[in-house]
N, C-alpha and C positions, 0 to 999 in steps of 0.2 A: 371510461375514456381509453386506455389500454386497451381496451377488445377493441375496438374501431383500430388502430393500429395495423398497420402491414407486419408480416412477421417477421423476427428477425434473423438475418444470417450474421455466420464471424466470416471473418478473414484475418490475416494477417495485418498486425500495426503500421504502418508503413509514416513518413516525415511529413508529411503532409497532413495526418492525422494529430500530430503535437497540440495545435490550437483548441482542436474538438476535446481531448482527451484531456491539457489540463483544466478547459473549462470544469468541464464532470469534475476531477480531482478537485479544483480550488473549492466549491460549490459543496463539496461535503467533507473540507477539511477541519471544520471546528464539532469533533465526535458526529459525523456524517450531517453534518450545517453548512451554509453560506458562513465566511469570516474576514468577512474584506477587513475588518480591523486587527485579526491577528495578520493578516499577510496579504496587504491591499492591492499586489499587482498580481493579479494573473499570469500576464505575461512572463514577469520573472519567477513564477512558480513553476511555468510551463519549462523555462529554460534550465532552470536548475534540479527539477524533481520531475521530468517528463521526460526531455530531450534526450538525454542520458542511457536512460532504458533505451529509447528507439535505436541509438547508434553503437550502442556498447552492451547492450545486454540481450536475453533469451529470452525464448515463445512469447513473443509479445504478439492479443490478438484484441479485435473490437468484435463488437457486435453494430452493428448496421440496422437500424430500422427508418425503413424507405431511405431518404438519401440521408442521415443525419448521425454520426455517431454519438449509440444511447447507451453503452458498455466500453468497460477494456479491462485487458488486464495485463499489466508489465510487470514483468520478472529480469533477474540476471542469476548467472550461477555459480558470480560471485562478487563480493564488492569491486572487486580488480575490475571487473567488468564494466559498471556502471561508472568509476572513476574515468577510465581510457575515456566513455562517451562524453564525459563532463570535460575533460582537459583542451582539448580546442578552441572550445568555445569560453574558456573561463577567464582570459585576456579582453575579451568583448564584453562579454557582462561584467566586469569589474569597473571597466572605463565606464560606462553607461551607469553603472551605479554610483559610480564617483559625482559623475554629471549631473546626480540626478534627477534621470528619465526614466526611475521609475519610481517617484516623487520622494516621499520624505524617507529619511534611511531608518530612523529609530527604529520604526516598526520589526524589521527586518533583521535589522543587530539583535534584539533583542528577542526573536525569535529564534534565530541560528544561535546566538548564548544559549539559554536554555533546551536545547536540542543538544548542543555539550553536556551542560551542567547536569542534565535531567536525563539520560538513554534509556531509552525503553530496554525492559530484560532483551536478553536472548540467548538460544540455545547457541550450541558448540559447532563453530564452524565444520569442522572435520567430519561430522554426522548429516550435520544438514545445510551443506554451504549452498541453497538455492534459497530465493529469499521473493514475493513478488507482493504486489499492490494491485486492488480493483475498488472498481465503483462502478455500479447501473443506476443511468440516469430514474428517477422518482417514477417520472410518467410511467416509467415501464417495467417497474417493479412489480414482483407476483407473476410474472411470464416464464421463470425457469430460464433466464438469462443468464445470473449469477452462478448458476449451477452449469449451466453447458460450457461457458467463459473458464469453470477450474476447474470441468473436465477436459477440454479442449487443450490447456496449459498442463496439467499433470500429466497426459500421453505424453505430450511433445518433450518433458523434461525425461521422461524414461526412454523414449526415445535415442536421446541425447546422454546415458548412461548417467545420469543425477542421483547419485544415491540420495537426497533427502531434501527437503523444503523446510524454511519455517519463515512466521508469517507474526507482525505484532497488528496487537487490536486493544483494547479494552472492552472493563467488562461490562460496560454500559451500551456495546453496540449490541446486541444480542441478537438481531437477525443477522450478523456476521457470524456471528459465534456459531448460532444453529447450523448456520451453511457450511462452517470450513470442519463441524461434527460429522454431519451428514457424510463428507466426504473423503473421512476416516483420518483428520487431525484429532490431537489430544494436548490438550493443556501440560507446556512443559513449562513453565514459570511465571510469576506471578510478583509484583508487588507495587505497593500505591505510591505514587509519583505527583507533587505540585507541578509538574509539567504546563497543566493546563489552568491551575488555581487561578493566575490572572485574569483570565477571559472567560470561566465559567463560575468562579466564587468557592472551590473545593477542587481538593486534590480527584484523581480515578486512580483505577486498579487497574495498571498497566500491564499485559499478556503477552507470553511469546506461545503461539500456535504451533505443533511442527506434523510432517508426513514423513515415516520410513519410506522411500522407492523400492528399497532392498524386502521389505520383511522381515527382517532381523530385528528394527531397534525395536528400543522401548521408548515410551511418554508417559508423564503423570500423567492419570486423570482428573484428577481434581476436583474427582468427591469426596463426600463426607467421610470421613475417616480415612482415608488413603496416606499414606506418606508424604510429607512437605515435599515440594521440587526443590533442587538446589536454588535456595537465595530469596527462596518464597516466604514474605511476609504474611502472615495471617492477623485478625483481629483488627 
C-alpha cells in the first residue's frame, strides 16, 4: 500500500497544519495507539499539546504526502517557549472547558493529574534545553520519513545554536527507540512510571533520550553493564 503512495516532501509546520497534526498525535497517543478514552477530544489535544509548538516553538516540520499531512515533528528550545504559544489562547480553552464543549471533564482532570503526579525522567535543562515530539502516520511507515523528519529538525536546531535536545519515549516503543539510536541519541535515564497503568493494566519504563549539538557531552548508554544514569531504576 505504501509503495502506491506519492512520495513524500517536508516543509515547514505552519497553523493551518494543527488539525492534521494533532490528529497523527491523538491516534498514537496511548504507547503509539488510538486512546479516545484516555483523552477523548482531539480538538483539545490539538490546542493544548499542538497549537503551542506552531506559535511558540522551533523547527517545527511535516511531511506531505500528496495533499495529506502523514508526518511532523514539533520541537521548542525551551519550555518558555512552548508556554508563551500556550498563554493566549488558555482563557478560551478554559471557558470552553468549563462549558463543556469538549464533553465530559473527568477524562481530562484526570489525565493532566497524572502528568503531575507521574513526570516522565528528564535530562538537565542547561545541557539539553531543546525538547521535540513526532509521529508518521501508519500508512506510511517503512519510507524513511521518521528519519528525514529528525534530520531535517536536528540541522535546523544547530542551526539556531541549540547546544542539546532531549526527547522522552518508553521502552515499549522500540521502533522509536531504534530511530532516535540510529540518529546518535543515547539513553540518559530511565525509570518505571504507573503513568499509564490505568489504560494499559501495568506500569512502562519511562526514557529520557538526549543529542549533544556541541560534541562535548556525555549520555548513558544503557547497556549491560554500564553505570546507572542519574535516577535510573533498575530491576
Amino acid at each position: 500500500m505504501a509503495a502506491s503512495l506519492p512520495p513524500a516532501y517536508l516543509r515547514p509546520a505552519r497553523e493551518e497544519d494543527i488539525p492534521a497534526i494533532a490528529r497523527l498525535s491523538h491516534d498514537t497517543l496511548l504507547v503509539g495507539r488510538k486512546a479516545d478514552g484516555v483523552f477523548p477530544s482531539e480538538k483539545l489535544w490539538g490546542e493544548l499539546f499542538v497549537a503551542p509548538y506552531i506559535r511558540g516553538g522551533l523547527c517545527n516540520w511535516v511531511a506531505v504526502v500528496g495533499e495529506e499531512v502523514a508526518g511532523y515533528i514539533l520541537g521548542a528550545a525551551s519550555n518558555a517557549q512552548v508556554f508563551r504559544g500556550l498563554v493566549p489562547s488558555l482563557p478560551g480553552i478554559l471557558w470552553r472547558f468549563f462549558l463543556g464543549a469538549y464533553g465530559p471533564r473527568l477524562p481530562y482532570v484526570r489525565y493532566v493529574l497524572r502528568l503531575l503526579l507521574f513526570p516522565s525522567p528528564r535530562a538537565p535543562h542547561r545541557l539539553y534545553p531543546a525538547h521535540l515530539h513526532m509521529a508518521v502516520d501508519a500508512k506510511v511507515r517503512g519510507r524513511g520519513i521518521g528519519s528525514r523528519l529528525l534530520q531535517t529538525f536536528l540541522h535546523c536546531l544547530r542551526r539556531h545554536g541549540i547546544r542539546g535536545v532531549q526527547l522522552a519515549t518508553t521502552r515499549a516503543n522500540a521502533a522509536a527507540r531504534r530511530l532516535y539510536r540510529r540518529h546518535g541519541f543515547r539513553l540518559y535515564r530511565r525509570k518505571a512510571s504507573p503513568f499509564w497503568a490505568p489504560y494499559l493494566g501495568r506500569p512502562l519504563i519511562h526514557e529520557a533520550w538526549v543529542l549533544d549539538l556541541t560534541g562535548e557531552g556525555w549520555a548513558y548508554g544503557g547497556g549491560p553493564g554500564d553505570p546507572p544514569a542519574p535516577g535510573d531504576r533498575r530491576g
